[in-house]
C-alpha positions in Angstrom: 63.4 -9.2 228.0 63.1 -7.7 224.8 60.0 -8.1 222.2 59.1 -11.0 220.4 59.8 -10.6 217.2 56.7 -11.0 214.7 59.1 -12.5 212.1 60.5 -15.6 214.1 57.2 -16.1 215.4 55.3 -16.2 212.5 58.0 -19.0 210.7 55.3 -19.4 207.8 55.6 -19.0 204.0 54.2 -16.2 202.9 52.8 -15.8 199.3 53.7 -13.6 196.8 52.4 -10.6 196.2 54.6 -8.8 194.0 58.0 -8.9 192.1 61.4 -9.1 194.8 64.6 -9.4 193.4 65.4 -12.3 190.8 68.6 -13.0 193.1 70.3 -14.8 196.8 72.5 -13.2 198.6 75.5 -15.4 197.6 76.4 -18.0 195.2 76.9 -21.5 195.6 80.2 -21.8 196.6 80.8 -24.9 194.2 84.6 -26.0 193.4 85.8 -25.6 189.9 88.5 -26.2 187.8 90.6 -23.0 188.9 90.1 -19.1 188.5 89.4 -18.3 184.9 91.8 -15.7 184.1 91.2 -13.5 186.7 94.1 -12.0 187.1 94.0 -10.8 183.4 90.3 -9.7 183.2 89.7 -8.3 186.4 90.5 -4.1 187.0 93.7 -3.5 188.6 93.2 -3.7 192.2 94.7 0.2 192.4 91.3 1.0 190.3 89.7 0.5 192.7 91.8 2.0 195.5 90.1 5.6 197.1 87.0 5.6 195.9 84.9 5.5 198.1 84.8 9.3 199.5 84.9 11.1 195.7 82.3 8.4 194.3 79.3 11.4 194.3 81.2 13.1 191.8 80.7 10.3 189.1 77.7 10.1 186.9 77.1 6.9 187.3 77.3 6.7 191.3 75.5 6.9 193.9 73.3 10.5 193.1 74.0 13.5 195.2 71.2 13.9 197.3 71.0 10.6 198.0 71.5 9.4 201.3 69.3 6.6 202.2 72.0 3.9 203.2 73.5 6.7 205.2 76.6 7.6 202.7 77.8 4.3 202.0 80.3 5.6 199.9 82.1 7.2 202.6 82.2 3.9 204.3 85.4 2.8 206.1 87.3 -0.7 205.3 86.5 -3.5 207.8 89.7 -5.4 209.2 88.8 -9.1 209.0 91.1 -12.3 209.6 91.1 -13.2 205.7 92.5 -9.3 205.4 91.5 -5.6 205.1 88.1 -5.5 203.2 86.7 -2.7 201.7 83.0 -1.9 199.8 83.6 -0.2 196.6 80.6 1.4 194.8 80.7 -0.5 191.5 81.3 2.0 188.1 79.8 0.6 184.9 82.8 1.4 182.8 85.3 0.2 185.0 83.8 -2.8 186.6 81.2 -4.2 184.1 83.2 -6.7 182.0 84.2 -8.4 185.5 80.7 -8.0 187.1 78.9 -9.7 184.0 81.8 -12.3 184.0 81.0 -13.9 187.6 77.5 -13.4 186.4 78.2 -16.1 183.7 79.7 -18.3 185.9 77.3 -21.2 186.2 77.2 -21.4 189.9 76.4 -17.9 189.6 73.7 -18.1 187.0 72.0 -20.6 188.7 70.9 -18.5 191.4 71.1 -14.8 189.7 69.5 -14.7 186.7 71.9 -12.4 185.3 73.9 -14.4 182.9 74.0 -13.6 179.0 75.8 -10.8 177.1 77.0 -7.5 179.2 74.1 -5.4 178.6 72.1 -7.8 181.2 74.6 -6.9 183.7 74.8 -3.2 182.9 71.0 -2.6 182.6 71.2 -4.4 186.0 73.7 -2.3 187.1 72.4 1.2 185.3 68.8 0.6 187.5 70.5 0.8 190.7 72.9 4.0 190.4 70.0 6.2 188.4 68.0 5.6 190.9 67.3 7.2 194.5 70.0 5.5 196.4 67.9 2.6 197.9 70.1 0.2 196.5 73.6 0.5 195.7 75.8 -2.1 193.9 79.3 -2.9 195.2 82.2 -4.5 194.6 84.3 -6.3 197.3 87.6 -5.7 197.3 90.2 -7.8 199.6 93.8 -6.7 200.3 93.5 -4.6 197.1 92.0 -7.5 194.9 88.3 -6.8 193.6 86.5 -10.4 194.5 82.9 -9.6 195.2 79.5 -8.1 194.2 77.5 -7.1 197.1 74.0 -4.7 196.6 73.4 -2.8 199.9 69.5 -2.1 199.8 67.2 -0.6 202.1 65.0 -4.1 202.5 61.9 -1.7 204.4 61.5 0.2 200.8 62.2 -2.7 198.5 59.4 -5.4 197.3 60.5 -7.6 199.5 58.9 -5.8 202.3 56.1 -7.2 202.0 56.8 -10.2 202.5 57.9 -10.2 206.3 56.9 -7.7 208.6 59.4 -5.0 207.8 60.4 -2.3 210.2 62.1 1.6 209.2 65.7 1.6 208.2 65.7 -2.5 207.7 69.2 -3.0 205.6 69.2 -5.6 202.9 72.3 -7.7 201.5 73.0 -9.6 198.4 77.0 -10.8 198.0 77.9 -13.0 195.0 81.9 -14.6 195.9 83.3 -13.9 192.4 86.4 -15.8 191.0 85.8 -19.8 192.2 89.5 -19.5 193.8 87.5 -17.2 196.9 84.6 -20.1 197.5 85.0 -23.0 199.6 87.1 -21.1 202.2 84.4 -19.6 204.6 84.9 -16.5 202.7 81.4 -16.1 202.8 80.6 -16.3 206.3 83.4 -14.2 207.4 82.8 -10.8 204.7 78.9 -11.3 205.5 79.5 -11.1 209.4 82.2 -8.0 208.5 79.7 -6.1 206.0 76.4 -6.7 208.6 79.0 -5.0 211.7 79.6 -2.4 208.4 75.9 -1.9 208.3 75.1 -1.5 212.2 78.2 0.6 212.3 77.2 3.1 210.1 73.9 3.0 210.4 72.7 4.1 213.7 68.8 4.2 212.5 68.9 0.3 211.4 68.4 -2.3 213.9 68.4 -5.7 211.6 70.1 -6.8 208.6 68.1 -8.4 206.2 69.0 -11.3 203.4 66.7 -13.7 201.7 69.0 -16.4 199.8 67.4 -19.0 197.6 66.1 -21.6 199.9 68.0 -24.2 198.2 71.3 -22.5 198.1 72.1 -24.4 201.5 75.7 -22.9 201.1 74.6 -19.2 201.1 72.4 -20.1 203.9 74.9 -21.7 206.3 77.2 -18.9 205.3 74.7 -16.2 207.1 74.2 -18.9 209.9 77.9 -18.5 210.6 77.8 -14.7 210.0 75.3 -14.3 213.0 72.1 -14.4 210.9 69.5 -16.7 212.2 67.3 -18.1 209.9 63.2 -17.1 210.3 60.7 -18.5 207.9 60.6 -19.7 204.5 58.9 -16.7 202.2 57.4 -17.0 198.7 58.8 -14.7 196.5 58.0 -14.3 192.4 61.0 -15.7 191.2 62.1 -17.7 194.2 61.1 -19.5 197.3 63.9 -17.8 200.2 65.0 -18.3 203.5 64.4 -14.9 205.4 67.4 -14.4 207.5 67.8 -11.4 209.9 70.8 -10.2 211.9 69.7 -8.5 215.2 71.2 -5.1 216.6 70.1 -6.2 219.8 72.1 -9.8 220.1 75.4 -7.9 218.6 77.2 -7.9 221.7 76.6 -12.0 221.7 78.2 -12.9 218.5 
């Protein structure tokens, strides 16, 4: 019988004690009137096609000598039934204008804090790939169509960690569904289940996957319910109170 594990059994709040990120994992997935132009703002899907092995050479990738998330942008595509799925590492010049557009989305903005002219986005963006690879923006790309942010963040070196007990190699995830036409379909469910496999997969050393959605975004947090997660205590964070959810190596076998 394996260990208990302290999170599940301590199921309490804990208080904050210093700044996590102002974000959930996902976005409401709230109906609306129709995509806004995607089609016409969003990169060519082809932009975004092969670049996941080259990405290093950019300068405003992942850096060189990082290799805390284990080369994430070597990462394979996941087949899932919605379609193949790949994770992208995002490029300010080529993905900012749609990255800060599903930012301004009011479903979005609710929960990300991120909405406002482009330069919000791209300082958000610009911390992340100058610095040492603990967390790496993404974008989500399905059957060639860019539809997703996702940050891929080693949870056991972020703020967050201390906030739960955290253990080496812990793998955080924050997904945002981008144009409304994706939400409402159990989009989210499915690419969170296909990215945590993505996680175990490549990452041998990890044994959970973290997430910590706001606790009132009960969408996000029945999205990671159906993507394996189960949910562990309620945690007070600076700029939110979250839902600690963690996705066990161990009980892979049973989902």
């Amino acid at each position: 019988m394996p260990p208990a594990d302290p999170i599940a059994e301590a199921g309490i709040a804990v208080p904050a004690m210093a700044a996590a990120p102002a974000m959930t994992a996902m976005t409401a997935m709230a109906s609306d009137d129709g995509p806004r132009g995607d089609a016409d703002a969003r990169p060519r899907a082809d932009a975004h096609a092969g670049q996941g092995a080259d990405a290093d050479a950019r300068p405003d990738a992942l850096p060189r000598h990082a290799d805390l998330l284990d080369r994430i942008t070597a990462w394979s595509p996941a087949d899932t039934p919605a379609g193949r799925f790949h994770l992208v590492p995002a490029r300010i010049e080529r993905d900012l204008a749609l990255i800060s557009r599903w930012m301004n989305d009011p479903a979005a903005a609710e929960f990300w804090d991120l909405a406002g002219p482009r330069e919000v986005t791209r300082d958000h963006l610009r911390a992340q790939l100058a610095g040492d690879g603990r967390s790496v923006p993404c974008i989500g790309v399905l059957d060639g169509a860019p539809m997703s942010y996702w940050e891929i963040y080693r949870a056991d070196l972020d703020p967050l960690a201390r906030h739960y007990p955290a253990r080496p190699h812990d793998t955080g995830i924050h997904l945002l569904l981008g144009g409304v036409a994706y939400r409402g379909r159990g989009l989210g469910g499915l690419l969170l289940r296909a990215v945590a496999d993505l996680v175990l997969a490549q990452r041998p050393s990890c044994a959970r996957v973290i997430a910590e959605p706001d606790i009132r975004n009960t969408p996000s947090i029945a999205a990671f319910l159906t993507a394996g997660f189960r949910f562990c205590a309620e945690v007070d964070l600076i700029a939110k109170r979250a839902a600690l959810m963690v996705r066990d190596r161990s009980l892979r076998h049973l989902l």
